[in-house]
C-alpha positions as CSV (number, residue, x, y, z in Angstrom):
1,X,0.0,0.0,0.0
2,X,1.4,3.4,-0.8
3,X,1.2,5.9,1.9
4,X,2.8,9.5,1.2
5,X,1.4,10.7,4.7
6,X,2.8,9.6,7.8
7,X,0.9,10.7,10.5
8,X,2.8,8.4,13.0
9,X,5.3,11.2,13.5
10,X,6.4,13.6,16.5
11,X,3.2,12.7,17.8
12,X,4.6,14.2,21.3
13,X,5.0,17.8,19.8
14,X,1.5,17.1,17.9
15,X,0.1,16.8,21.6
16,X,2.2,19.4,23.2
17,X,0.7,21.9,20.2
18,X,-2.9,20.6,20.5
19,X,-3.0,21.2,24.1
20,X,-1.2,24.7,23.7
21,X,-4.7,26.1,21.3
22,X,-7.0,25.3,23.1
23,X,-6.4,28.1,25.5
24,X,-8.0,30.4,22.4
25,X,-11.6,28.7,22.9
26,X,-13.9,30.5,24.7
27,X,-17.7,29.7,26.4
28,X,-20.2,29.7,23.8
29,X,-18.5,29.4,20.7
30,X,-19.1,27.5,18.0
31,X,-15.7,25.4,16.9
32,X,-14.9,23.7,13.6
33,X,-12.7,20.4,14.2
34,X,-10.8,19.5,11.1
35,X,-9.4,16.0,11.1
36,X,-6.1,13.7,12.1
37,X,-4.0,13.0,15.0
38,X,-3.3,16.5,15.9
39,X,-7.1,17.3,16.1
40,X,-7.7,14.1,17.7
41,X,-5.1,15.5,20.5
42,X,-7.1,18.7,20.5
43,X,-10.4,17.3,21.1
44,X,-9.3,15.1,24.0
45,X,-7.5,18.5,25.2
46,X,-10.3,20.7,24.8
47,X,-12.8,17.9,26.8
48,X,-10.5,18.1,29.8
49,X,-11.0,22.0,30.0
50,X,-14.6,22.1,29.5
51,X,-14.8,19.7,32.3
52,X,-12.7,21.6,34.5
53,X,-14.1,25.0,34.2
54,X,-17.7,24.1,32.8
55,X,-17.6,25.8,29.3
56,X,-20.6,25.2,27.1
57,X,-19.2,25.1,23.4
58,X,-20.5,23.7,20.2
59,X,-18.4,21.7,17.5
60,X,-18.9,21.5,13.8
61,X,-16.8,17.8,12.9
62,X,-15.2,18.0,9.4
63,X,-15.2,14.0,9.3
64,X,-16.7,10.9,10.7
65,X,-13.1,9.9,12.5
66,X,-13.2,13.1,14.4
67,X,-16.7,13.2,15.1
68,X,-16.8,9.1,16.3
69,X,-13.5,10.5,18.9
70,X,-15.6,13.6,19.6
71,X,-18.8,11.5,20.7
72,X,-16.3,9.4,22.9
73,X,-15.4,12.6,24.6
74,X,-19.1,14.0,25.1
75,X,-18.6,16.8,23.6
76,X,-21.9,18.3,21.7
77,X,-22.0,18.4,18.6
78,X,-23.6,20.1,15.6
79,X,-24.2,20.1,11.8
80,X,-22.5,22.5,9.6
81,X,-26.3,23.3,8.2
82,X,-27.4,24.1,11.7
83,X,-25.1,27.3,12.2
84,X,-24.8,30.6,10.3
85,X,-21.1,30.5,11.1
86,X,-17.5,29.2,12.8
87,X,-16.2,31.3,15.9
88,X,-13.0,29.4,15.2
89,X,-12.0,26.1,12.6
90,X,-9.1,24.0,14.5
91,X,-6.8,21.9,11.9
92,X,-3.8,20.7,10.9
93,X,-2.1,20.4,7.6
94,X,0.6,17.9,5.8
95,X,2.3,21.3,4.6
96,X,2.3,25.0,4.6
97,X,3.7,26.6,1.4
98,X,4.8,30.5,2.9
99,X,2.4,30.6,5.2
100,X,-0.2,31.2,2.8
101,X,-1.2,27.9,1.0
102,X,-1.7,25.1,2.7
103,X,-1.6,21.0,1.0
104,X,-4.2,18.9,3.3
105,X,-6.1,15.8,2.5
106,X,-3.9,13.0,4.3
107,X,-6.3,11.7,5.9
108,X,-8.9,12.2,2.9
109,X,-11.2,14.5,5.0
110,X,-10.4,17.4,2.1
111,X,-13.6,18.7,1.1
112,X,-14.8,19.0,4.4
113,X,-12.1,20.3,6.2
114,X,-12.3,23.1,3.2
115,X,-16.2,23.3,3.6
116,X,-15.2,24.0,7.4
117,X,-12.6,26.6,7.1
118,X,-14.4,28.2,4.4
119,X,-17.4,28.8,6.9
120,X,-15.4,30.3,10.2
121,X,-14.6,33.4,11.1
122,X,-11.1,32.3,12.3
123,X,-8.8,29.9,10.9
124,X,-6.0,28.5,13.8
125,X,-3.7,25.7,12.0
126,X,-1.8,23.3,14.3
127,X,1.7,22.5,13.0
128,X,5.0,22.1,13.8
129,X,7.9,23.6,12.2
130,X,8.7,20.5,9.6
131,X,5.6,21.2,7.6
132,X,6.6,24.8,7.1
133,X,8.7,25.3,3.7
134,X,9.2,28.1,1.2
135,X,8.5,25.8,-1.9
136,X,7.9,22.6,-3.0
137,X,10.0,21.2,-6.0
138,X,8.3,18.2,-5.5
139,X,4.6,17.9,-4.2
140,X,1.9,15.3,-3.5
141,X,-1.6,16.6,-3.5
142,X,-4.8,14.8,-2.7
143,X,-7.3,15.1,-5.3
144,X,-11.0,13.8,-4.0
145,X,-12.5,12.2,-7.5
146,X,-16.2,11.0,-8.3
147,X,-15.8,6.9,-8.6
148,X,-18.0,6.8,-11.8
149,X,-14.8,6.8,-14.6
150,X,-12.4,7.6,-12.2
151,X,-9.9,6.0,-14.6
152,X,-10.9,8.8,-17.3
153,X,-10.5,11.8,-14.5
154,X,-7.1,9.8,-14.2
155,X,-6.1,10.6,-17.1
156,X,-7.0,13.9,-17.7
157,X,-5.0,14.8,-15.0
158,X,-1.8,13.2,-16.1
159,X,-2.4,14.9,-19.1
160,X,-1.4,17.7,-17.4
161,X,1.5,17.1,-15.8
162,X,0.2,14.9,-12.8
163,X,1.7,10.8,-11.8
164,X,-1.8,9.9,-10.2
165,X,-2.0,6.9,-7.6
166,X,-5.1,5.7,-6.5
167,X,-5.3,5.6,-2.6
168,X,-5.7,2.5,-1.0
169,X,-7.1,1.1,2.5
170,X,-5.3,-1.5,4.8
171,X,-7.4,-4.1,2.7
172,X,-5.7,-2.5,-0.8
173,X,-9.2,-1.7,-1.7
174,X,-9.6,1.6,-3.4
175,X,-10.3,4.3,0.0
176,X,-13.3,5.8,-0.1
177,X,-14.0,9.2,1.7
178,X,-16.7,10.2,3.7
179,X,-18.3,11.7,0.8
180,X,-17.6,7.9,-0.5
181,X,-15.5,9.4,-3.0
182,X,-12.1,8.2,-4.0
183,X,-9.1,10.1,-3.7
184,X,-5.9,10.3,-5.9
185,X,-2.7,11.1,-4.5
186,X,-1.1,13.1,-7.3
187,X,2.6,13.5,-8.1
188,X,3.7,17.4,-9.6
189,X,7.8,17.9,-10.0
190,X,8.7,21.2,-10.8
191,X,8.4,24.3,-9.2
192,X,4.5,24.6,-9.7
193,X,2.0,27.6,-9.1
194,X,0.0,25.7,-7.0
195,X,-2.8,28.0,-7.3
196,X,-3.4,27.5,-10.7
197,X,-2.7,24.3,-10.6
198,X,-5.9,23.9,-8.1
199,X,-8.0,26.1,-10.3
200,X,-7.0,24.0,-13.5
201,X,-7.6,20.6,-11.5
202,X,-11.0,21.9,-10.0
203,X,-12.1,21.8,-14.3
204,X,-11.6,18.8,-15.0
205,X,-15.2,16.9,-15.0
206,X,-14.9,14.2,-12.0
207,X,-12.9,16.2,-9.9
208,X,-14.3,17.0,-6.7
209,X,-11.8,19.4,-4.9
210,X,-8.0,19.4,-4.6
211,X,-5.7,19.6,-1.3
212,X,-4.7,22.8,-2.1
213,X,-6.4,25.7,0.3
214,X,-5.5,29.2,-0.1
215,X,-7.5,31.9,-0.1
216,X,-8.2,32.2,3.2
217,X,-6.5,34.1,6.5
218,X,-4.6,31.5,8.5
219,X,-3.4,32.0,12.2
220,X,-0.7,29.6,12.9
221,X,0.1,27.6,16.3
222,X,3.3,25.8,16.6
């Protein structure tokens, strides 16, 4: 199985980052939860303060894996449909391009964690200093794809410069998101404009959305 996204690393500064945010929550807000191990981190962080000083908070999950570990934790949650807004969207990311562009969708929880950040008022991303770089020469970035001719979306995007593999689960069956989508893990070399490269990704009929978020105001904790 090919995996480009470790997420068994410095786990310890993951915690230690997770436990550092959640200082920023505050009663009554609504809160976006991306996904991951540094959100799971955050969630079990944040439950321990709301017990210990009796905060009533929402949360808006951006997948099933963080909302199944937020349930375990009590905390209440909501549907993004329910709220006119975010307070704040907690997340992490695989890397962060100058601070201003972002490559997510390791753990295939893409469109959702966009949909999330897209809808809050304040963006925090949790990340240590590894994922920050000034370029990538070399870049692999999730692309969520509709399963019905997947293998034509394929190849329009290698037709463009992309070396697409096709995720797989522990069972090397094609993964499917929670969108039950499939996602492509798609291999650029070259120095890329990565914005453009989103834009002409997000045209290609069968693509859903790409890993690449930018556009938005990110506060970073690290």
């Amino acid at each position: 199985m090919v995996n480009f996204f470790d997420k068994s690393k410095n786990l310890d500064q993951k915690k230690k980052i997770a436990e550092l945010s959640v200082a920023i929550v505050e009663d009554g807000m609504t809160i976006g939860l991306g996904s991951g191990s540094t959100m799971a981190y955050f969630v079990e962080a944040i439950a321990k303060r709301m017990k210990n000083e009796k905060l009533t908070v929402r949360f808006v999950p951006a997948s099933k894996f963080i909302e199944k570990k937020a349930i375990e934790y009590h905390l209440n949650m909501i549907s993004i449909d329910e709220i006119e807004e975010i307070d704040i969207a907690f997340d992490g990311a695989d890397w962060i391009i100058g601070k201003e562009i972002l490559i997510k969708g390791g753990g295939g929880s893409l469109f959702r964690e966009k949909k999330i950040l897209l809808n809050a008022k304040n963006i925090c991303i949790l990340a240590d200093q590894r994922k920050y770089i000034d370029s990538l020469s070399e870049c692999i970035i999730p692309i969520e794809i509709i399963p019905f001719g997947y293998t034509k979306t394929l190849q329009s995007i290698e037709k463009i410069g992309g070396t697409c593999f096709i995720r797989k689960n522990k069972d090397e069956e094609n993964f499917v998101t929670d969108n039950f989508n499939y996602i492509l893990d798609t291999k650029f070399s070259g120095i890329y404009n990565w914005k453009a490269i989103h834009e002409e990704l997000k045209s290609i009929q069968g693509v859903v959305d790409t890993g690449v978020f930018y556009g938005m105001e990110f506060n970073f904790i690290s």
